[in-house]
KOLLUM-924075 format. One line per 10 residues: for each residue x negated, y, z negated of N, C-alpha, C. Coordinates in Angstrom, 2 decimals. Atoms other than C-alpha are relative to their C-alpha. Layout:
BEGIN
X/Y/Z/X/Y/Z/X/Y/Z  ...
END
This chain:
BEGIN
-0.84/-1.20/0.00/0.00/0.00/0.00/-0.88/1.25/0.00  0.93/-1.42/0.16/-1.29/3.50/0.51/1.01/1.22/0.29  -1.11/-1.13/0.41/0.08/6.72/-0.54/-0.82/1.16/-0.12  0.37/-1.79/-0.28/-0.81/10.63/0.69/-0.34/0.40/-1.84  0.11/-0.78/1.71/-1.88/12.16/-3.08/-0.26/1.51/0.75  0.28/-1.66/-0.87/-1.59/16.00/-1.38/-0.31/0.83/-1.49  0.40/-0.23/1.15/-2.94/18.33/-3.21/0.85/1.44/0.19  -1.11/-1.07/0.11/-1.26/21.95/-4.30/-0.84/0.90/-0.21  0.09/-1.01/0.27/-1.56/25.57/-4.49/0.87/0.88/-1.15  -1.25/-1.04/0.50/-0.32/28.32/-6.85/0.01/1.74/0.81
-0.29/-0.96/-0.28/1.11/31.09/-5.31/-0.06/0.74/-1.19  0.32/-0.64/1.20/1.40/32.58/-9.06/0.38/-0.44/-0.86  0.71/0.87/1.23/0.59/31.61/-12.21/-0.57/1.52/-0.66  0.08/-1.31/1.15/1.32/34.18/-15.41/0.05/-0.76/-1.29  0.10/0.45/1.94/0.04/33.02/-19.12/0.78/0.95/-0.62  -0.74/-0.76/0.24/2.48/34.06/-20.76/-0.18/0.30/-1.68  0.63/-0.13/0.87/1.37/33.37/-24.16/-0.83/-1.86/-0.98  0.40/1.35/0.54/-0.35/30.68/-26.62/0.65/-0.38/-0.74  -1.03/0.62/0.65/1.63/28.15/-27.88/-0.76/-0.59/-1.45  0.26/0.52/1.25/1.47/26.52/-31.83/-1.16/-0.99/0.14
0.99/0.86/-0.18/-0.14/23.99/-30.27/-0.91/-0.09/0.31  1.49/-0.52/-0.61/-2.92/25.36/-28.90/0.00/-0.26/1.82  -0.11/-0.09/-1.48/-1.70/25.15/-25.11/0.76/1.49/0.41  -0.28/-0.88/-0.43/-0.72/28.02/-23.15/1.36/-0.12/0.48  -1.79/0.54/-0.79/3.15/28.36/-21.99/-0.51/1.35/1.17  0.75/-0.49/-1.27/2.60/29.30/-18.25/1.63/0.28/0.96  -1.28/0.06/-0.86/5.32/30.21/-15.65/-0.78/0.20/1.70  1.05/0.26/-1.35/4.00/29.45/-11.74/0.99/-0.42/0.63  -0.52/0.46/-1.00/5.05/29.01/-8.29/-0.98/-0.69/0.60  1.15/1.24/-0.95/3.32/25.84/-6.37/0.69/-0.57/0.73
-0.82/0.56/-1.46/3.75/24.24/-3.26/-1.41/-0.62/0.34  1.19/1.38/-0.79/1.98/20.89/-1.82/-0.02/0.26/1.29  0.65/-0.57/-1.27/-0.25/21.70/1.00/-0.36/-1.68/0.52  0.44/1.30/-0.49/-1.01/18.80/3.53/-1.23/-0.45/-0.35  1.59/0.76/0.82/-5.07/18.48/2.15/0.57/-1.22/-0.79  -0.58/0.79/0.96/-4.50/14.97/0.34/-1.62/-0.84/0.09  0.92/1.18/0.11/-6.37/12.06/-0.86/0.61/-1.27/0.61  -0.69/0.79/-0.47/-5.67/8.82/0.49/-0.16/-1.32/-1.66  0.21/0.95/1.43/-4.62/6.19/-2.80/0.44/-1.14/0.56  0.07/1.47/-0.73/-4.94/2.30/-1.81/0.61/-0.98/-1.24
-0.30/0.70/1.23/-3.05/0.12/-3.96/0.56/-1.32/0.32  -0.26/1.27/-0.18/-3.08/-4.00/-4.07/-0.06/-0.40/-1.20  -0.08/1.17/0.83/-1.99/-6.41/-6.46/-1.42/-0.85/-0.38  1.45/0.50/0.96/-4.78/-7.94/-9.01/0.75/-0.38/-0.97  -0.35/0.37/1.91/-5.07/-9.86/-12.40/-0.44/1.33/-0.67  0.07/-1.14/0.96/-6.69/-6.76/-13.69/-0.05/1.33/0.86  0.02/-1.10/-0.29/-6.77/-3.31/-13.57/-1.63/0.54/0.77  1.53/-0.49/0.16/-10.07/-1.69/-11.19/0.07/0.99/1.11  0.05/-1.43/-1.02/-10.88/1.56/-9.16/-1.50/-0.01/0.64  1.28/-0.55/-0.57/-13.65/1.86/-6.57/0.26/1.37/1.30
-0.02/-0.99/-1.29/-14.45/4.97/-3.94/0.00/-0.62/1.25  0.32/-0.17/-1.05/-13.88/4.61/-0.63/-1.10/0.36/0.68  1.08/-0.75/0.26/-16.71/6.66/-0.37/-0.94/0.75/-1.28  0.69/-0.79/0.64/-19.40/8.21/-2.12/0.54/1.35/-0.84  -0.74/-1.32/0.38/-18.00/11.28/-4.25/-0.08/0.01/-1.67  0.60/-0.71/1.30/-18.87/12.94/-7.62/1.28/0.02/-1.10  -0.87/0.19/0.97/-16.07/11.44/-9.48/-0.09/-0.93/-1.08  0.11/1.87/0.36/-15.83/8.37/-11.93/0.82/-0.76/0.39  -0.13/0.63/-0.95/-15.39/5.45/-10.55/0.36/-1.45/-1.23  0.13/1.42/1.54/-14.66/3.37/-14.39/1.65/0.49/0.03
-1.11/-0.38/1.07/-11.95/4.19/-16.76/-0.10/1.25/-0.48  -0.27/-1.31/0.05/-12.71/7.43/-17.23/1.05/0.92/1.34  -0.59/-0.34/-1.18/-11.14/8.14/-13.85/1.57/0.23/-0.42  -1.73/-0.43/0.77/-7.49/9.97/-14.72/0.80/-1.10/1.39  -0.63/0.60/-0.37/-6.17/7.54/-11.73/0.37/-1.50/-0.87  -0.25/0.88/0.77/-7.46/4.69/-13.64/1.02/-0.36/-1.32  -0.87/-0.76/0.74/-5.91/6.20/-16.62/1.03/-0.53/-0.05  -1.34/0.04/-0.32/-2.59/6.47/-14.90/0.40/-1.71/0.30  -0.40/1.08/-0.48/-2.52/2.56/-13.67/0.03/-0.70/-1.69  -0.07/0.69/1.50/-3.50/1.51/-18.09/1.35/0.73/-0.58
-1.15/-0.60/1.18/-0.55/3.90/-19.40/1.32/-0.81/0.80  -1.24/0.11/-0.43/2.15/2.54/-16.84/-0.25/-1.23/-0.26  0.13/1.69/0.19/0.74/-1.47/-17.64/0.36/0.34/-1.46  -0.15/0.02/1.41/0.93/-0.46/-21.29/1.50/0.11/-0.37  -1.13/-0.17/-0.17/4.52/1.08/-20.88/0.90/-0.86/0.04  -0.77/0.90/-0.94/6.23/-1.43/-18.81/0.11/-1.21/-0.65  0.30/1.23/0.35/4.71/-4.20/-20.12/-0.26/-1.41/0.47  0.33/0.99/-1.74/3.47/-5.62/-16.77/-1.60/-0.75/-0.43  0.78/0.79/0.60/1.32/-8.74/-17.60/-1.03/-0.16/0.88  1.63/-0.08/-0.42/-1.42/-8.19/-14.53/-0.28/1.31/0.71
0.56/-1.24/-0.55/-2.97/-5.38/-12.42/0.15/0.48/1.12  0.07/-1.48/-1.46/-3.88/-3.01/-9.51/-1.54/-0.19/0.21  1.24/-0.49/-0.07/-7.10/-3.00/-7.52/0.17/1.48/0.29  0.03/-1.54/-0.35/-7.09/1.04/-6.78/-1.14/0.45/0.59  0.96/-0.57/-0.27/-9.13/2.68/-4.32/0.45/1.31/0.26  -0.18/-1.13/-0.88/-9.26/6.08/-3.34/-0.98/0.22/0.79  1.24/-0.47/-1.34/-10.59/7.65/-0.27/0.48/1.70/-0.20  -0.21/-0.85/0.20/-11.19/11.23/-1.42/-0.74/1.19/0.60  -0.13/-1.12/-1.04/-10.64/14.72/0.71/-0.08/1.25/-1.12  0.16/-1.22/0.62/-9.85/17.05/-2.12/-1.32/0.38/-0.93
1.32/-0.33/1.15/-12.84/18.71/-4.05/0.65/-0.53/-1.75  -0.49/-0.26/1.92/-12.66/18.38/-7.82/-0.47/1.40/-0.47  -0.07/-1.06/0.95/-12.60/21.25/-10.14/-0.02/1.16/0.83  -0.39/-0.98/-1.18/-11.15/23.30/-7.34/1.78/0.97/-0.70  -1.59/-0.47/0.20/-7.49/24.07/-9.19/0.80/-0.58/1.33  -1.12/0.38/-0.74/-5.99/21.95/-6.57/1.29/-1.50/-0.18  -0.79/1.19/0.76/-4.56/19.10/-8.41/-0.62/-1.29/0.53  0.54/1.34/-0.82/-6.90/16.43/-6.82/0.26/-1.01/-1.13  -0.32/1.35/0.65/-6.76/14.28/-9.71/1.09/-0.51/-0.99  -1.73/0.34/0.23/-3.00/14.81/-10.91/0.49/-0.91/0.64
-1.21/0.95/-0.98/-2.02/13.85/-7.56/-0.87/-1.41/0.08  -0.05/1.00/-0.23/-4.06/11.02/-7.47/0.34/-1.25/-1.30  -0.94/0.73/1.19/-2.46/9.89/-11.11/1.23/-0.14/0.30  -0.91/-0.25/-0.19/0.32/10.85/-9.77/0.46/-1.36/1.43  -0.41/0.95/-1.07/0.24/8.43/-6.71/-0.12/-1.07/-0.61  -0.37/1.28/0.49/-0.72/5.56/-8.72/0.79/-0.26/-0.54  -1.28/-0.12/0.56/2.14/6.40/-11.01/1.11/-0.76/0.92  -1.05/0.62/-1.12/4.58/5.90/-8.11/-0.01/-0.96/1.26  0.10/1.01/-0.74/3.08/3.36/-6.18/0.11/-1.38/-0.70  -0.08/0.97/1.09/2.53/0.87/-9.01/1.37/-0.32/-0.51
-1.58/-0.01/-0.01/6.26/1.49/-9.63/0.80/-0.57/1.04  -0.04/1.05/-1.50/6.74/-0.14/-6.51/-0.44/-0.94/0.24  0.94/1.72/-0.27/4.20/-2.82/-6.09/0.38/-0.19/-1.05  0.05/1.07/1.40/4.95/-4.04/-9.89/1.73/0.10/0.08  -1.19/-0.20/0.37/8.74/-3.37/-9.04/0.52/0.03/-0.91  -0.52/-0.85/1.66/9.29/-1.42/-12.62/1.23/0.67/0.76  -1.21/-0.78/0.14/11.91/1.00/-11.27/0.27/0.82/-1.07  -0.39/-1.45/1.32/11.39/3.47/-13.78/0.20/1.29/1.16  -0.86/-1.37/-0.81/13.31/7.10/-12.75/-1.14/1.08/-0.30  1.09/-1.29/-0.30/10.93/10.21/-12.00/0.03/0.37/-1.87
0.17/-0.14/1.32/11.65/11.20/-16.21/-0.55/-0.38/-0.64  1.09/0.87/0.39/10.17/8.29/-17.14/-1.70/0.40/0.06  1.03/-0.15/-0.47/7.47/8.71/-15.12/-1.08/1.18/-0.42  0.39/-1.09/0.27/6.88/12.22/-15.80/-0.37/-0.32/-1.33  0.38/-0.39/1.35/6.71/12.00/-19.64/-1.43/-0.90/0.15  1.27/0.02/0.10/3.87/9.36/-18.86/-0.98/0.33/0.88  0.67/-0.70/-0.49/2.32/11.33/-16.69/-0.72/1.01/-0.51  1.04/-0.96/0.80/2.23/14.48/-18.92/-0.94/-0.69/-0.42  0.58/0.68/0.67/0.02/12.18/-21.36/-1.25/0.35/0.82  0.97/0.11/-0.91/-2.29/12.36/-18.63/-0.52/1.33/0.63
0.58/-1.26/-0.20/-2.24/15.84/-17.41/0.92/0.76/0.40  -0.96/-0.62/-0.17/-0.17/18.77/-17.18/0.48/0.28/1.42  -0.84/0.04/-1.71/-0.27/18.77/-13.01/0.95/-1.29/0.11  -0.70/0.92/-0.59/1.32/15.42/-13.09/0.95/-0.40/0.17  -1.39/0.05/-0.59/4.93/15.86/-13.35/-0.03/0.56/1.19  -0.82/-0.47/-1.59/4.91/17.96/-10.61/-1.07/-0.68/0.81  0.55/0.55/-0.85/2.45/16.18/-8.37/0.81/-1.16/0.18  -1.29/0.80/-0.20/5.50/13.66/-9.14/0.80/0.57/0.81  -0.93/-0.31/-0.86/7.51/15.92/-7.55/0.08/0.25/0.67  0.35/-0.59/-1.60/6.44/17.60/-5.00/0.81/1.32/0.00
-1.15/-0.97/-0.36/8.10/20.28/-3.15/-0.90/1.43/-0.28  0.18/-1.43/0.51/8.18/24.24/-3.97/0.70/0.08/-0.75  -0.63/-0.09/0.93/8.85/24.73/-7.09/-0.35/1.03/-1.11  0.55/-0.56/0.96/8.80/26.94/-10.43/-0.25/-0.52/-0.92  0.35/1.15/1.51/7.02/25.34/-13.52/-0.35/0.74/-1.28  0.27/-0.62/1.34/7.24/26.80/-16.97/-1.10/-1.37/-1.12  0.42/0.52/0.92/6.07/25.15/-20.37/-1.83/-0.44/0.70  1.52/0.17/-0.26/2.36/23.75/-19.59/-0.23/-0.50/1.29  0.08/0.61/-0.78/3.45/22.80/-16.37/1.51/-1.42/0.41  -1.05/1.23/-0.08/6.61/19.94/-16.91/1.06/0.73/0.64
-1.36/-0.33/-0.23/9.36/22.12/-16.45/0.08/0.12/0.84  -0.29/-0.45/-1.03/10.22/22.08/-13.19/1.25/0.43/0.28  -1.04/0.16/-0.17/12.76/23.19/-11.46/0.01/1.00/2.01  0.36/-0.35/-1.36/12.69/23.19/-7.47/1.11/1.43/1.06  -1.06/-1.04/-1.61/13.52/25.76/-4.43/0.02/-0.24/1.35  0.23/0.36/-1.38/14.30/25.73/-1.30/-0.71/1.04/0.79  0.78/-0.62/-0.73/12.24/26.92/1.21/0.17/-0.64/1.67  0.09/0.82/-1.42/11.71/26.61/5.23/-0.93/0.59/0.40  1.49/-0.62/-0.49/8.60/28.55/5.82/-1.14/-0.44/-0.01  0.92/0.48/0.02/5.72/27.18/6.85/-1.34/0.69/-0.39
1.16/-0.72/0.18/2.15/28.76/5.73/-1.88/-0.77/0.24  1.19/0.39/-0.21/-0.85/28.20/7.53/-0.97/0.84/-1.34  0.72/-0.15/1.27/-4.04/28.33/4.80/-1.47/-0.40/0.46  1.36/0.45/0.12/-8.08/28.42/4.67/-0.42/0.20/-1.54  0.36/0.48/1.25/-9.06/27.09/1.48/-1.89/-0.11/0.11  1.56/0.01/0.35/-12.69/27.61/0.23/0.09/0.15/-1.54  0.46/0.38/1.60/-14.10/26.08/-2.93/-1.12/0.01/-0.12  1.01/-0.15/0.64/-16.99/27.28/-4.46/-1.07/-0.89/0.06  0.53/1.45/0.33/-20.31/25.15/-4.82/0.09/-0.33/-1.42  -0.24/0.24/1.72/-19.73/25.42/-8.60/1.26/0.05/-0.42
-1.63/0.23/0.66/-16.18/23.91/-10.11/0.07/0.57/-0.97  -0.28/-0.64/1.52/-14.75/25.33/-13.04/0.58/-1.27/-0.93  -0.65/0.85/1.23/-13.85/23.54/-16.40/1.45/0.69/-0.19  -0.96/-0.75/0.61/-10.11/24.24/-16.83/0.10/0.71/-1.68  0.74/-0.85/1.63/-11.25/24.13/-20.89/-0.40/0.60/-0.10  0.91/-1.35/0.01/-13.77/26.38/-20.15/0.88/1.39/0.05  -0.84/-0.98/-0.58/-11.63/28.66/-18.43/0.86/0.64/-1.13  -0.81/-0.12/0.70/-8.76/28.68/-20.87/-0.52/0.46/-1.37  0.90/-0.11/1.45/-11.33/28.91/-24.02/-0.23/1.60/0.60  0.63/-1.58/-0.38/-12.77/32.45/-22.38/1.16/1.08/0.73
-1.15/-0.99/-0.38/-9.18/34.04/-21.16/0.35/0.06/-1.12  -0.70/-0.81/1.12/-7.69/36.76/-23.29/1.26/-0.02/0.98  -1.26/-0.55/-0.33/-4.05/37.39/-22.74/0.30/1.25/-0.45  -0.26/-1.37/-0.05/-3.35/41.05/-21.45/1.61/0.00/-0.23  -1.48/-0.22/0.28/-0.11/42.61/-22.62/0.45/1.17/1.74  -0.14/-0.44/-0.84/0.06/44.58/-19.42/-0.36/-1.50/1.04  -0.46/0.65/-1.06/1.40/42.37/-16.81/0.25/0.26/1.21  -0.21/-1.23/-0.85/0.95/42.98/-13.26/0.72/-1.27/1.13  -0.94/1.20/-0.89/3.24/40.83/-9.94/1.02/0.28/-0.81  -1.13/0.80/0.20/6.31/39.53/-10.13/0.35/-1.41/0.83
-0.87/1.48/-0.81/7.57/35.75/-9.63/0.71/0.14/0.71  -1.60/0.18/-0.44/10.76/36.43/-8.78/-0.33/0.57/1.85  0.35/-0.35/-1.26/9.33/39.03/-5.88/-1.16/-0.99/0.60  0.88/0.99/-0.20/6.67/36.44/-5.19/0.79/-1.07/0.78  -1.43/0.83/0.01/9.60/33.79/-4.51/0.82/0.85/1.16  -0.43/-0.99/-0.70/11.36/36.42/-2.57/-1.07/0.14/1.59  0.86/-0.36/-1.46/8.50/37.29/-0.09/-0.20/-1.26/0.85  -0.39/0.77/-0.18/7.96/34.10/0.37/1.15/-0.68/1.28  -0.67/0.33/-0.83/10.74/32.81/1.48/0.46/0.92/1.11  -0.42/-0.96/-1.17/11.34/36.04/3.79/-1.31/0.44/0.76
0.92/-0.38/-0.50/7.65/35.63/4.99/-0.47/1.62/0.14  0.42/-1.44/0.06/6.82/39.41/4.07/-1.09/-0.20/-0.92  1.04/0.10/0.84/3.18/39.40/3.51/-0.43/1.54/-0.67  0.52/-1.19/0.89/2.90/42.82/2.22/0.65/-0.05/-1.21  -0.81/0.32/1.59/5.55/41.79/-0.79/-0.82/-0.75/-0.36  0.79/1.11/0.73/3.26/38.87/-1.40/-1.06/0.32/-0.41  1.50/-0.92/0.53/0.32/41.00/-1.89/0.08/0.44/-1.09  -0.07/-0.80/1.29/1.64/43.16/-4.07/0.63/-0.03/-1.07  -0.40/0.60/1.62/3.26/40.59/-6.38/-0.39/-0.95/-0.12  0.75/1.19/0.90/1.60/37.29/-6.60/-1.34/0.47/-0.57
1.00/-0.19/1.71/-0.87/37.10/-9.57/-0.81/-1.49/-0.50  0.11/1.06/0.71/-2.42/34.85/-11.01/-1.09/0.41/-1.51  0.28/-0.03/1.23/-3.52/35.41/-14.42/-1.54/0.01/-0.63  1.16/0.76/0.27/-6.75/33.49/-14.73/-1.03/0.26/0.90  1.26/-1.01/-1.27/-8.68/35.21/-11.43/-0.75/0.30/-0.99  0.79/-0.84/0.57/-10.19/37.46/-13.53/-1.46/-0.28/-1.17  0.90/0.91/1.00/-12.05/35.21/-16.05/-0.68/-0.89/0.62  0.44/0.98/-0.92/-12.76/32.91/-13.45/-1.20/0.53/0.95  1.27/-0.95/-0.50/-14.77/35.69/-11.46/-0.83/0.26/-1.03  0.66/-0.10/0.39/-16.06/36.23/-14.21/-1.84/-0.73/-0.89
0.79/1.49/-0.15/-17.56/32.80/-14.49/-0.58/-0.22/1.13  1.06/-0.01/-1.27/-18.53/32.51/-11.27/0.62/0.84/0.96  -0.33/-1.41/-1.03/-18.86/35.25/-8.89/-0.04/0.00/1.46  -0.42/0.65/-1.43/-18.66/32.92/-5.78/1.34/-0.08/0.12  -1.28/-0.63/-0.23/-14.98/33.40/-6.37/0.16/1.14/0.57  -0.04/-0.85/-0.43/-14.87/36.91/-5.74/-0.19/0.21/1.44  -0.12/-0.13/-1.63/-16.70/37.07/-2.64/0.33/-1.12/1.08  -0.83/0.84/-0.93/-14.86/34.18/-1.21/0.87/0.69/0.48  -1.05/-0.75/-0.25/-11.64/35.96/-1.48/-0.58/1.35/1.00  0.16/-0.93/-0.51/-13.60/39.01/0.09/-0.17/-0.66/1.38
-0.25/0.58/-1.56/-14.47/36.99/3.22/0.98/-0.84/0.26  -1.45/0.19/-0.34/-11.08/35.65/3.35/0.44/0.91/0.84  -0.66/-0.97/-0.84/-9.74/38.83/3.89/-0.62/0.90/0.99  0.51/-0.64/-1.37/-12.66/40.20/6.22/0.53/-0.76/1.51  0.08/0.89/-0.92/-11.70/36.82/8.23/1.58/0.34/0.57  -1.54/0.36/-0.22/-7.86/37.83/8.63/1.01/-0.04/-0.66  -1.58/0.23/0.18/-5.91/36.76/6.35/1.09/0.76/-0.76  -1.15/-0.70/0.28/-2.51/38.29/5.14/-0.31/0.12/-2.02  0.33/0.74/1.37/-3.29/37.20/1.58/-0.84/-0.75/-0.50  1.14/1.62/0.70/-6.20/35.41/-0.36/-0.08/0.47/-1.99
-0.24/0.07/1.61/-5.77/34.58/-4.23/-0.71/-1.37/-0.33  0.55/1.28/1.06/-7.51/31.78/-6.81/1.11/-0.73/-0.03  -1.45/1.21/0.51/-5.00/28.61/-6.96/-0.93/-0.83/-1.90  0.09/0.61/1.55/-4.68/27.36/-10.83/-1.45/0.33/-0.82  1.13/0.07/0.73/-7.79/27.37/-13.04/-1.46/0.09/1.00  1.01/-0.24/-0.92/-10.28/27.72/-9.98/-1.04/-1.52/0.21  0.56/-1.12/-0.30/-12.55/27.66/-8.63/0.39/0.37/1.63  -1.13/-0.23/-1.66/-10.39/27.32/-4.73/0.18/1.42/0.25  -0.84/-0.78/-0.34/-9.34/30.27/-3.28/0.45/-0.27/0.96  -0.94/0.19/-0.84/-6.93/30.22/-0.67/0.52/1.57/1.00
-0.46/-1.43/-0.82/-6.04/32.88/2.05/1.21/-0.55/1.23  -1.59/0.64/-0.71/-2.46/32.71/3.87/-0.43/1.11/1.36  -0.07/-0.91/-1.30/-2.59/33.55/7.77/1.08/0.00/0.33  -1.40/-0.13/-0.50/0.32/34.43/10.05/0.13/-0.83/0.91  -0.23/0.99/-0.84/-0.19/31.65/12.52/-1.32/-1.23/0.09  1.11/1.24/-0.34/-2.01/28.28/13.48/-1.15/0.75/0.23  1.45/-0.22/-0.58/-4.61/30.28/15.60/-0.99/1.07/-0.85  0.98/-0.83/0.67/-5.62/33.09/13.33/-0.11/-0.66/-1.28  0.46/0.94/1.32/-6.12/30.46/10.46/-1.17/-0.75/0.48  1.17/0.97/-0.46/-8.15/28.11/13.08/-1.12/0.97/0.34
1.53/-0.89/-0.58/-10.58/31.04/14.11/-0.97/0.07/-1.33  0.91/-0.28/1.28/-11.19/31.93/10.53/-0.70/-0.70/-0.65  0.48/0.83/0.15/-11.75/28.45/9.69/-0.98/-0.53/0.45  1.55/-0.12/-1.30/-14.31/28.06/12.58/-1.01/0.70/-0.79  1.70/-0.20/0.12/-16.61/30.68/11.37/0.10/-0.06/-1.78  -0.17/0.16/1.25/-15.71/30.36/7.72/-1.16/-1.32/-0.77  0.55/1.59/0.04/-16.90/26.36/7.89/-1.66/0.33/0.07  1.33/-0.38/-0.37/-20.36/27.94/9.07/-0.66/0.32/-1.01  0.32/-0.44/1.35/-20.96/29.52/5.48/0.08/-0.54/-0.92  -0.59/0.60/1.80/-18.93/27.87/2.89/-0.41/-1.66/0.57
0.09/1.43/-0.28/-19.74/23.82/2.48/1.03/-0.67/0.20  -1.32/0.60/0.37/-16.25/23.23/1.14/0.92/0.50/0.23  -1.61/-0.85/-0.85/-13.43/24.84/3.86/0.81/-0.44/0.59  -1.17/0.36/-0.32/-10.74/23.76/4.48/1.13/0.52/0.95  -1.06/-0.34/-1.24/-7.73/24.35/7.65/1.24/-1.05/-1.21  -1.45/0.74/0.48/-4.27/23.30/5.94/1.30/1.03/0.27  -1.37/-0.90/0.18/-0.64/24.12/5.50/1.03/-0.34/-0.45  -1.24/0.20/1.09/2.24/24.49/3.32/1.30/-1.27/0.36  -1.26/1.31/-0.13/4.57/21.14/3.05/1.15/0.50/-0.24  -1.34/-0.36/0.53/8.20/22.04/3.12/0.98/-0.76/0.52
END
């Protein structure tokens, strides 16, 4: 069996404040972009994960796919395994959900090959356990997500958005990240207009209300963010912003060809660039 693990963007993403628990309550718009991993999944006595390829992940039980295949055997109470491979496209420690979605695919493939039939709720609660992208890398779609990420609750959309994605040579620690952001009481965007432009493709509304929160700390960590986004927008595009915890940025063009030019000479500079576009 093999299953797309796509990975996602945030259009915006506002900390809104810190919770009792020591997590942040967040409110964000995201949408799964075609970039994916590819997740391989066959029947075994035990549980085991190797790469497809070569790639700077683990390749044990530390691996959050692996992870995801011990919490749903533990759950269920399914008496053998999963070999699991992935063949992996998305960077890590990019803020693009590479290794949600690929918890997220074993989640719902294993639910299938072990014919459990547990309902997306299920799934989700043991998913959070695992990481706050992984309800919604359960779900997919365009959607808004409060609390640390669970709450979803989807929109519709029909707009397509071509995208050149460039990730840094240095990932960010989301811990890191989150440990060194202050929360400003001056708030600048709006969701709602964010959401709005959006769906009425008006990139000058989208400019001048998506946000994302965590840019700013993130440049300040590494300053290959910054001038990414600056040759983004020398290259074209309508829009370029940080997706989630970094270190990705992302720049939205107005068509296939002025995304593929930028991508052309873009690829020439950056190691890690990417041509994609918005799933709807």
């Amino acid at each position: 069996m093999r299953i797309d693990a796509h990975a996602k963007i945030n259009w915006h993403l506002s900390v809104l404040y810190k919770r009792e628990d020591g997590y942040h309550e967040l409110d964000m718009l995201m949408q799964q972009i075609k970039l994916s991993d590819s997740v391989y999944l066959q029947k075994s006595d035990d549980i085991s994960l190797s790469l497809a390829r070569s790639y700077r992940i683990p390749s044990s039980d530390k691996n959050i796919a692996y992870k995801a295949a011990e919490a749903l055997k533990e759950y269920s109470g399914y008496s053998k395994g999963a070999k699991i491979t992935l063949e992996k496209r998305i960077p890590v420690g990019a803020g693009l959900a590479g290794g949600s979605s690929n918890a997220a695919a074993v989640l719902l493939g294993l639910n299938k090959l072990w014919e459990l039939n547990l309902d997306y709720n299920t799934l989700a609660k043991i998913g959070l356990k695992l990481g706050a992208d992984v309800p919604y890398c359960l779900h997919g779609g365009f959607v808004r997500a409060r609390g640390i990420g669970e709450k979803i609750s989807p929109i519709l959309i029909d707009v397509q958005y071509w995208l050149v994605i460039i990730k840094p040579s240095r990932g960010l620690s989301t811990k890191n990240v989150f440990t060194n952001f202050v929360i400003k009481e001056d708030k600048n965007g709006s969701i709602e207009n964010t959401a709005l432009a959006l769906k009425n493709r008006d990139f000058a509304l989208l400019s001048s209300s998506a946000t994302n929160d965590l840019q700013e700390v993130c440049e300040s960590m590494n300053n290959e963010i910054s001038s990414a986004i600056v040759a983004l927008k020398k290259a074209g595009s309508r829009h370029a912003i940080m997706t989630g915890a970094g270190s990705a940025v992302y720049g939205v063009f107005r068509n296939y060809k002025e995304a593929e030019r930028a991508y052309k000479n873009l690829q020439k500079v950056y190691r890690f660039c990417y041509l994609s576009y918005t799933l709807v």
